[in-house]
C-alpha positions in Angstrom: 82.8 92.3 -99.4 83.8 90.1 -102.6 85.8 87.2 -101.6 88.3 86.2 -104.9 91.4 84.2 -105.2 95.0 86.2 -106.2 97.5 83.4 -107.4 101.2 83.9 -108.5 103.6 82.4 -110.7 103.9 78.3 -109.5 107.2 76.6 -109.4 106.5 73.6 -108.0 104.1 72.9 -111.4 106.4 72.0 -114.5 106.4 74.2 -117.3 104.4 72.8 -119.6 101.7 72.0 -117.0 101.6 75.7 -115.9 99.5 77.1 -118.1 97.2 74.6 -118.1 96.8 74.5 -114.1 96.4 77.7 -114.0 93.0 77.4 -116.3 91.8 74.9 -114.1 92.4 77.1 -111.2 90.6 79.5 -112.5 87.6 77.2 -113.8 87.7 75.5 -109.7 87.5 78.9 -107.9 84.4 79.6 -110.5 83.2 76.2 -109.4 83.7 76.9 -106.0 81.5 80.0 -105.8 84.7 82.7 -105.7 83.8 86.1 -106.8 86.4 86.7 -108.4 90.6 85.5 -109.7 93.6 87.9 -110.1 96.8 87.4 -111.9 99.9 89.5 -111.8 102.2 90.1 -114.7 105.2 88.8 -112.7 108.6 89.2 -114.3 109.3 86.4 -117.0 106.4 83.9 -115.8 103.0 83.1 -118.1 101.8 86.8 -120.0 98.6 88.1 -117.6 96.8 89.0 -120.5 96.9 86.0 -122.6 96.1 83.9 -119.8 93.2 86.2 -118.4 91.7 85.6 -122.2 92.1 81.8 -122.1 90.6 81.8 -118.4 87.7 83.8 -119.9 87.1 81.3 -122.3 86.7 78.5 -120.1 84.4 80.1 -117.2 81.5 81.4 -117.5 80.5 84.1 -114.8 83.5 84.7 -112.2 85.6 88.5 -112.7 89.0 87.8 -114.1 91.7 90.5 -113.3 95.3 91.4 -114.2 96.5 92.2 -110.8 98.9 94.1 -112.2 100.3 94.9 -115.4 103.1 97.7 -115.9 102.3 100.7 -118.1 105.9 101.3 -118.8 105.8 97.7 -121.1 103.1 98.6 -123.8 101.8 101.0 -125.8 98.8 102.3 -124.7 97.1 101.9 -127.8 98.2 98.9 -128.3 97.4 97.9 -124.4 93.4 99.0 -125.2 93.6 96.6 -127.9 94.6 93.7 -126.3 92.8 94.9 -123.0 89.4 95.1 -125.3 89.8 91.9 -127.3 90.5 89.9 -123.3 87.1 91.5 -122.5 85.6 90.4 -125.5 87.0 86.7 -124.6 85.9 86.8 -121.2 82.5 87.9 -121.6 82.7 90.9 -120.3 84.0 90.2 -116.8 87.5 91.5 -117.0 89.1 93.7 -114.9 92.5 95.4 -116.3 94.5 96.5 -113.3 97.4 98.5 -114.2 100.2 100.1 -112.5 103.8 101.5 -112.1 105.5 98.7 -111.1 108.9 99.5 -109.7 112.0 100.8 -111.1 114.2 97.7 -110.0 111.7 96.0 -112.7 111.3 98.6 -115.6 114.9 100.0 -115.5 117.3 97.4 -114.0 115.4 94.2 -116.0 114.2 95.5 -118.5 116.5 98.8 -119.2 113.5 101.2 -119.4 113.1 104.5 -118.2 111.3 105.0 -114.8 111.4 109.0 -114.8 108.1 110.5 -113.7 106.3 107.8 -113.5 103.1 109.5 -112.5 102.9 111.3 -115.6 103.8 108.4 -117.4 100.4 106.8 -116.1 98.3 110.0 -116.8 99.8 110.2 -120.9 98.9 106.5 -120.7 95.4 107.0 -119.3 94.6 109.6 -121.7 95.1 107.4 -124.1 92.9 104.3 -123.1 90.3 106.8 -122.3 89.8 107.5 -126.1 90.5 103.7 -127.2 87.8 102.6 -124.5 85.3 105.2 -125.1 84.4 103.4 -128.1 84.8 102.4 -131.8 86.1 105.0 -133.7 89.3 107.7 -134.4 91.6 107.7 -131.7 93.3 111.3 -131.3 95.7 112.4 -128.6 98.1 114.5 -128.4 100.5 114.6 -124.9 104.0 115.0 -123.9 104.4 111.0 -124.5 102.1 110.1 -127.3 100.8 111.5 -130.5 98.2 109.1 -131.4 95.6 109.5 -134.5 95.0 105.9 -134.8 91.0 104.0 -135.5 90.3 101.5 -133.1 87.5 99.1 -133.9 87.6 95.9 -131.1 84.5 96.0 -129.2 81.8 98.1 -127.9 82.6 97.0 -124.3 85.8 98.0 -122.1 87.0 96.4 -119.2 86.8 97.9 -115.6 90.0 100.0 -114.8 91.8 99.6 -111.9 94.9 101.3 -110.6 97.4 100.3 -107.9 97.6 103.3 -106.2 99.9 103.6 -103.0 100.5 107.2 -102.5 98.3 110.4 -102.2 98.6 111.5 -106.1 98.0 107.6 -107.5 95.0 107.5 -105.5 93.4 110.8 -106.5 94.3 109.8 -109.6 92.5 106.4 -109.5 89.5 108.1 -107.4 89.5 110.9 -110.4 89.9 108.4 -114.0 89.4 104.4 -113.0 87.2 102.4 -111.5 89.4 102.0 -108.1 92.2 100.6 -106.9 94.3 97.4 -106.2 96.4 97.1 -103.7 99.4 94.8 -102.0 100.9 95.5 -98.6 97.9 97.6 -97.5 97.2 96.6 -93.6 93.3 97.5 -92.2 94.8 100.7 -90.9 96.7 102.2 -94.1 93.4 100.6 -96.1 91.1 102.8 -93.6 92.9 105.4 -93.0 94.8 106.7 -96.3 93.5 104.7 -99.2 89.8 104.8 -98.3 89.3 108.5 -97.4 91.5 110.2 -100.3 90.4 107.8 -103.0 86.9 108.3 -102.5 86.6 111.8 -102.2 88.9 112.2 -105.6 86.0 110.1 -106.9 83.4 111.9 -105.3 84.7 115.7 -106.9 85.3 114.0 -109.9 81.5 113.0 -110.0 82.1 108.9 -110.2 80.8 106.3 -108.6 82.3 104.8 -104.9 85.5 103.2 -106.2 86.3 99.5 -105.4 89.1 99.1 -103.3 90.6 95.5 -104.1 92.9 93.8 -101.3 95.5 91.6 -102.5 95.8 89.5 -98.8 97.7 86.4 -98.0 95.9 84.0 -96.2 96.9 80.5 -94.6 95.2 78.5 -92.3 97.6 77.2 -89.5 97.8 76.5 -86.0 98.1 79.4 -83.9 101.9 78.2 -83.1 102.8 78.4 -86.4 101.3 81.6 -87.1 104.9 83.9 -86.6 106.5 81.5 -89.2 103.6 81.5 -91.1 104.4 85.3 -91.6 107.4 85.0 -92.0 107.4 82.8 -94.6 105.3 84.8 -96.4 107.3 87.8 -96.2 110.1 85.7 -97.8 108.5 84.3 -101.0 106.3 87.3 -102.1 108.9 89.6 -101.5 110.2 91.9 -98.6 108.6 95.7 -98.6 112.5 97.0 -98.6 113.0 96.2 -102.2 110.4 98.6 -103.0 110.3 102.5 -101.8 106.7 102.5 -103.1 105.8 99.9 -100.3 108.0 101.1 -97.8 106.0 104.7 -98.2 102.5 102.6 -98.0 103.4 100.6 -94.9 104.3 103.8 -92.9 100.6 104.5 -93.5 99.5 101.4 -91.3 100.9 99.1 -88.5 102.3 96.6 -90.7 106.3 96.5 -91.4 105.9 93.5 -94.6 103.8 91.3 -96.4 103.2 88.9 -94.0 102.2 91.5 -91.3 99.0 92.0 -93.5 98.6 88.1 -93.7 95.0 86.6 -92.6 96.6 83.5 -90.3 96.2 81.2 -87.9 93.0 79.1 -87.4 89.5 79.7 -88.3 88.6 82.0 -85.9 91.7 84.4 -86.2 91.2 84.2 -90.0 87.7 85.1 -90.2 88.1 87.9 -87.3 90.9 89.5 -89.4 89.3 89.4 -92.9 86.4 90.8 -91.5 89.0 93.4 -90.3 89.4 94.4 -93.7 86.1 94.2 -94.5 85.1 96.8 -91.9 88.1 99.3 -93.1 86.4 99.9 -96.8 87.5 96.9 -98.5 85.1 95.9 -101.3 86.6 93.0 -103.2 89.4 91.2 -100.8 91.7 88.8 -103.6 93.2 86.2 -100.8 96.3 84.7 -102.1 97.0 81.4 -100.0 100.0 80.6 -98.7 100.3 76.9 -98.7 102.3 75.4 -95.8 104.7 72.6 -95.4 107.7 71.1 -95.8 106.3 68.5 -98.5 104.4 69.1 -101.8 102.1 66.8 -100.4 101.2 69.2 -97.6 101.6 72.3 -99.2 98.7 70.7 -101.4 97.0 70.0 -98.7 97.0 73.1 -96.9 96.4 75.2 -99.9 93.1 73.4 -99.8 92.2 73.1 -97.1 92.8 77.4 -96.8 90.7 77.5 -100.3 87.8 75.2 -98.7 87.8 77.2 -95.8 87.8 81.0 -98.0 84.6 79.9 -99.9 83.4 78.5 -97.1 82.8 82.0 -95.3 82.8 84.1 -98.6 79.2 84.5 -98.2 78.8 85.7 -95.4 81.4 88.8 -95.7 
């Protein structure tokens, strides 16, 4: 299993510091021997893509992923572009995760239409199919798009990855991507209902063994803390009842939120439960730490001493 960071938007940074920081996050999990570092589109914070190319710039071998971006904000064709021209900037070594996001986002923010969503993706997909199958004439016609359009980036596409929570995202993924991410997936929802139907759509549709990235939240504590450790967790990355699309996925495992799928406590208890994850069909687990304490200066702390500790043991998973 890959070990990678996940990281979110930062309010404790100041504005004009937060782009910047986040390159050098970046450019220290490199340094630090992380396979990979994944950034969400997260409403009204930093633009994923932009800051995925300017993180590509400034590394030199670690996978850089959107983690994810809605398909309901851009063009397709217009998506492939920019997804092609970030690949191009980081070498080669970007993943574009995409998904539907949720209709508290795309309709109540943004006042955009969240009817059938799944063939929203699939209309969407048809399209970066053609752009990423090469230079050349882009033609597709679908029930959303009527594209005839040349397309003349790179020779090189990014890997695709879709969140998939439900049986039709993830034959979908299995069938036309290069796997999945996920958020709120517990080992037994990973092992049980991600794993077997995304690899057999894969399988019948003759493609490799997908990847199945985790996003996980991770904090080193003492085992005391650990219950608040969930809890807070739960409360700053968002409770699963805001989103029926969670809610659905949790019922697949044991978990009831977020921090139920959180890697905590001390060494031991960490390690034991991301090898959990490891042993349910996990390929690439994206930790997102959860710095603890009532201080910015031990928040700092923890976050890295958690970090320290995650590429620590990344080799061995």
């Amino acid at each position: 299993m890959r070990i990678g960071l996940m990281v979110g938007s930062d309010r404790e940074r100041a504005r004009p510091d937060r782009l910047a920081g986040l390159i050098e996050d970046g450019i220290a999990a490199e340094t630090a021997g992380f396979n990979s570092f994944w950034f969400p589109q997260v409403p009204g914070y930093l633009d994923a893509m932009t800051t995925v190319a300017l993180l590509g710039a400034s590394t030199s071998s670690i996978e850089i992923g959107t983690a994810v971006i809605p398909v309901q904000t851009r063009h397709p064709l217009i998506l492939a572009q920019q997804a092609l021209t970030t690949n191009a900037a980081c070498g080669g070594r970007f993943a574009l995760g995409l998904g539907l996001s949720h209709d508290w986002i795309i309709n109540g923010q943004l006042g955009l239409p969240y009817q059938r969503p799944v063939h929203t993706l699939r209309d969407h997909l048809d399209v970066l199919a053609a752009a990423f199958a090469g230079p050349g004439q882009v033609d597709v016609d679908n029930d959303t798009f009527h594209v005839h359009s040349p397309v003349d980036v790179a020779d090189t596409a990014p890997a695709l990855l879709l969140a998939a929570l439900g049986p039709t995202m993830l034959r979908i993924a299995g069938e036309r991507a290069d796997g999945t991410v996920l958020w709120m997936a517990d080992e037994r929802a990973i092992g049980e209902h991600v794993v077997p139907r995304i690899g057999a759509a894969a399988q019948g549709a003759g493609r490799p063994a997908p990847r199945v990235v985790a996003g996980v939240p991770v904090a080193l504590c003492e085992p005391a803390d650990v219950d608040d450790a969930r809890a807070h967790a739960s409360e700053i990355l968002g409770h699963a009842h805001l989103s029926p699309n969670y809610v659905a996925l949790l019922e697949h495992g044991d978990a009831d939120d977020v921090g139920d799928t959180m890697a905590a406590g001390d060494e031991s208890a960490v390690l034991t439960r991301l090898r959990a994850y490891r042993d349910a069909g996990v390929t690439d687990l994206a930790a997102r730490v959860i710095p603890l304490g009532d201080t910015p200066a031990r928040r700092h702390q923890s976050r890295r001493r958690t970090a320290e500790f995650l590429a620590s043991v990344a080799a061995g998973l």
